[in-house]
N, C-alpha and C positions, 0 to 999 in steps of 0.2 A: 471227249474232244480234246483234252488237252493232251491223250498221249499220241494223238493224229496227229495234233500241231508241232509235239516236241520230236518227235520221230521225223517227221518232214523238215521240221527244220534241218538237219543233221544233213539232209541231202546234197551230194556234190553240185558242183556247177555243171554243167550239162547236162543233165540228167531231167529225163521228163517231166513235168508237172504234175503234182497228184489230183487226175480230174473227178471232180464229181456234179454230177448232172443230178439238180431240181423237177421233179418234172409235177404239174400238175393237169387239171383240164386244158382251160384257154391260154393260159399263159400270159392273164395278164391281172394277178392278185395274189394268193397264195406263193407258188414256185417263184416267179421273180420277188416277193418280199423276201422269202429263208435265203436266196442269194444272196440278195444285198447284204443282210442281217449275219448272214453266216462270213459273207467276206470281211463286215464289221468287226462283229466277234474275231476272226482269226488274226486279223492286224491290231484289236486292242492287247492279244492274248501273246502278240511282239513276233506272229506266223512271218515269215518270208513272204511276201505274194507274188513270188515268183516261182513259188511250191506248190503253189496251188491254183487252180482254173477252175473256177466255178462256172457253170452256164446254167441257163432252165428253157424248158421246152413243156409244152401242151400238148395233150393228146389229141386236141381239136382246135388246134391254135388259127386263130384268123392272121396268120403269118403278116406282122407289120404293124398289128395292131399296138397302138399307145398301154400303156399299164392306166389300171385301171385309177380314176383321180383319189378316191377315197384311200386308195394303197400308198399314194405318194404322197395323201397328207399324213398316212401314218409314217413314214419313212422321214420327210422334214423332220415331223416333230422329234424324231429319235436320232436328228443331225446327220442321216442318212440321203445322199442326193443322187435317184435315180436318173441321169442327163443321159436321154436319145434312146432309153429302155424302148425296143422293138420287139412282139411275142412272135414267138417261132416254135413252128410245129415239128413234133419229136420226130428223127429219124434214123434210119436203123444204123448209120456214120452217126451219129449222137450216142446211142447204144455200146456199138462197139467200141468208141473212145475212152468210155467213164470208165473209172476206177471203184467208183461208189455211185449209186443209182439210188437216191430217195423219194420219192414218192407223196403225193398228200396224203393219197386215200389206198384203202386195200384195192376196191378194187382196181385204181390204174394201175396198182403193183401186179394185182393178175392179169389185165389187160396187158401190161407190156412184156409179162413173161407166156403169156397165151403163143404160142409156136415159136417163142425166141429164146436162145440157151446166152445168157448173158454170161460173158468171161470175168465179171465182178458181180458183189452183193448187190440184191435189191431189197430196200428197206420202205414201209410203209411209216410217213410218220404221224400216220390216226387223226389227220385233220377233220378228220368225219366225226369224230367224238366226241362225245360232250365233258370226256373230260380233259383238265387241264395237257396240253404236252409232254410237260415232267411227268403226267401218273399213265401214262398209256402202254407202259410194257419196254418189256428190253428193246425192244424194235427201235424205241425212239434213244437214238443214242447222241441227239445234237444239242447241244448247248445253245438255248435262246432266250433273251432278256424277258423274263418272267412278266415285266410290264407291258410286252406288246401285244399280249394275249388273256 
């Protein structure tokens, strides 16, 4: 993650944002928490956020629906404040925008390459696992505060 953020920094002004899209099931626990968490991380780590556009989408999102409460007391407590978080359902303009496509679980990662040729990676980051984050394979290649998991 840090040669994402030092290489994006370097980017001129005008130059597009580097997107990457969260996606989980509902869209409203996992993917919107690595958002927030990951836009955290890239501003602690001194990222431009003007480099970077994070968003998350659901494969089954009840479009509108609040984040889930237990996700926003994890979020408080880690001085994270998600204000007017709304979950929205993945769509194929969500697809072809992102630069980087992460995923919770393997299967949404074959679910959303099932008939669709994405123009960037898509990575699984093994939230189905029982084990920690850090230990799940190259796949998982984002940096996230060891304590919120």
């Amino acid at each position: 993650m840090d040669d994402v953020a030092n290489n994006a920094n370097g980017a001129g002004a005008g130059k597009r944002p580097f997107r990457i899209l969260l996606v989980c099931e509902a869209n409203v626990c996992r993917s919107p928490m690595a958002e927030y968490l990951l836009r955290q991380s890239l501003a602690d780590k001194g990222a431009d956020a003007a480099v970077f556009e994070l968003s998350s989408a659901g494969t089954h999102a009840d479009d509108g629906a609040e984040m889930y409460p237990r996700t926003v007391e994890q979020l408080v407590r880690l001085n994270v404040f998600p204000n007017g978080f709304r979950s929205h359902t993945v769509t194929a303009h969500d697809l072809d925008d992102a630069d980087l496509i992460l995923t919770a679980t393997r299967a949404q990662r074959s679910m959303l390459l099932g008939g669709y040729r994405p123009r960037c990676e898509v990575l699984s980051l093994c939230w189905n696992s029982r084990r920690p984050l850090s230990r799940c394979g190259a796949a998982c290649r984002i940096s996230v505060p060891r304590r919120t998991w």
